[in-house]
N, C-alpha and C positions, 0 to 999 in steps of 0.2 A: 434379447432377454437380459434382463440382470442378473447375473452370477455373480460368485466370491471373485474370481478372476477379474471381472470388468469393474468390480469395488473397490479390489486391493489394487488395479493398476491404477484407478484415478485418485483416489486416497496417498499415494507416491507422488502423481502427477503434479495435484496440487501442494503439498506436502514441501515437493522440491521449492516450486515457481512459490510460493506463500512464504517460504524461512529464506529463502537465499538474496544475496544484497539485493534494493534496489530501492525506490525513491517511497514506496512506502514505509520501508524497514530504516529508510535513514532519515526520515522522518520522525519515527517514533521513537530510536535513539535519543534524539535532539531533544523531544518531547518528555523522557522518561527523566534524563537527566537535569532538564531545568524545571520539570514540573513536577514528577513525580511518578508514580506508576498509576494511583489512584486517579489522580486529576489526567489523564491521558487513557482513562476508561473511555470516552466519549468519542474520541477519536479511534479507540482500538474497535469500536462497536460501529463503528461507520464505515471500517476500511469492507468487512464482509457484507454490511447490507450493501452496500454500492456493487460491489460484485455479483448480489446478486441480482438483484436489477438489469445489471450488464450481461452474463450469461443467459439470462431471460430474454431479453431484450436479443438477444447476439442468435438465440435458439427460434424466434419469432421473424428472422430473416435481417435484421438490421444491418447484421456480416457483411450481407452481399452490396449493405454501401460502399465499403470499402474495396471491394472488385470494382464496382462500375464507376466511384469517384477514388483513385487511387490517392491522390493529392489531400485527402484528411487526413492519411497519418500524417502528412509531414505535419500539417496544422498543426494536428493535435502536440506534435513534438514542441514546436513552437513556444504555445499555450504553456505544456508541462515546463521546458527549461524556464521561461518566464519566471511560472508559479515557485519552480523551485530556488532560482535564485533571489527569489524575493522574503521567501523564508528563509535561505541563508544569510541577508541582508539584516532580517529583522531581529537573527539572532545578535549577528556581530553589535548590530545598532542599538541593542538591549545589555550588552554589557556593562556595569558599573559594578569597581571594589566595594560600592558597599554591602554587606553579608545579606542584608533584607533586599532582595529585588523585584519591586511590584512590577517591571511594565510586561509589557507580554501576554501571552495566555495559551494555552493547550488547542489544537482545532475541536470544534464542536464536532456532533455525530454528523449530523448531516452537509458540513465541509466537507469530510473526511471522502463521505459515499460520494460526492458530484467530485471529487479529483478524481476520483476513479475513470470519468468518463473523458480526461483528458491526461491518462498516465497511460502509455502505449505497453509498458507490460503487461499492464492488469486487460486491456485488447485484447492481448496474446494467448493469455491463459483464456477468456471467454470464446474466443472464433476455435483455439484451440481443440476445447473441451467439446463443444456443440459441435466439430465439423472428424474429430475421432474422437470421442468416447458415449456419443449420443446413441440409446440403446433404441435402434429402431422398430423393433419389434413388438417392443411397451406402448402403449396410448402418447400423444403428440404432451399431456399434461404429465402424465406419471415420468415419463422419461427426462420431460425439463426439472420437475420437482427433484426427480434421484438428484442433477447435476449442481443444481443450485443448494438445495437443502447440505449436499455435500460439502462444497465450496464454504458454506458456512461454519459448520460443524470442523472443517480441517485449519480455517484460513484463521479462526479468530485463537488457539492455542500455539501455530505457526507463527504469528506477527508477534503473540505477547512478550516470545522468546526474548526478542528485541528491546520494548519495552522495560521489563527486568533487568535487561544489559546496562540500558540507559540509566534507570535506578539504580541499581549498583552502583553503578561509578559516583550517582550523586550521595548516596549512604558513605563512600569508603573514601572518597575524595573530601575531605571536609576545609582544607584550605583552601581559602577565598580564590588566589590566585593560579591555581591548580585547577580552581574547577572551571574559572575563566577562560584558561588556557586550554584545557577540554574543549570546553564550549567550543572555541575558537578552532579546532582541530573537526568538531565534527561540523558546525559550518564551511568550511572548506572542501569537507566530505560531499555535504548536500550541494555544493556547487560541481565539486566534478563528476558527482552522481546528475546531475541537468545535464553536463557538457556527453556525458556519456550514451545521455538518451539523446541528446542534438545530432550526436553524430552518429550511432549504431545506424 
């Protein structure tokens, strides 16, 4: 059954795993600061549909891939350091002091939602969520809707946080080479955030 109890503990759950570091949130950083907070809508609106897809998806049995083929997470690890030092790459390789910087671009919505499917946190929180806090006494639909619907509603005020952080610096930072050197500090970031999910 659904209670306050089983809403405030998963509203925490995700809460924690959706605001605290990790390759979507340094991601958006990176995105806030060279794009903006506006132009990095698309991508903040893609990080929860793809989630919820994945909890859907995770609550429909897909989970027990992961039991019977253990060897996808590592893939999946693979996949994600890849992706992510490729967008570190793309940052550093985007650098130029001149003030106007056209190359680059923010990820679209639906980028955003398919990392999902190969960022092993966002796993974590979905096998997570569906294997304790799946209310089984509700209908097989009403029960995945509470998880997903929630996941939604918690995950996209949780990541914006980040986003804003990223704007911020690019509003208060206003020297050219200051904000390069930024730049350059959170590519660095996004690479030891990859190294960090290769090895965990």
């Amino acid at each position: 059954m659904i209670d306050f109890q089983l809403f405030s503990a998963l509203v925490t759950y995700y809460f924690i795993m959706f605001a605290t570091p990790g390759p979507n949130n340094a991601m958006l950083t990176a995105s806030g600061l060279k794009f903006g907070f506006f132009k990095t809508l698309p991508h903040l609106i893609g990080i929860p549909l793809g989630h919820i897809f994945q909890i859907g998806l995770v609550c429909y049995g897909i989970g027990n891939l992961f039991i019977i083929f253990p060897q996808l997470q590592f893939y999946m690890k693979i996949l994600c350091f890849v992706y992510l030092i490729y967008l570190g790459w793309k940052i550093i390789g985007s650098f130029s002091l001149v003030e106007k910087d056209t190359k680059g671009r923010p990820l679209k919505f639906y980028e955003a939602s398919l990392f999902q499917f190969i960022n092993p946190k966002a796993w974590t929180v979905a096998i997570t969520v569906a294997s304790g806090f799946f209310p089984t006494e509700e209908s097989f639909v009403v029960a995945t809707m509470f998880l997903t619907i929630t996941a939604a509603v918690v995950c996209f005020p949780s990541i914006c946080i980040w986003a804003i952080f990223g704007n911020s610096l690019r509003i208060f930072i206003k020297n050219t080479i200051a904000k390069k050197i930024t730049e350059y500090i959170l590519a660095i970031l996004l690479v030891l955030t990859a190294l960090t999910v290769l090895l965990k």
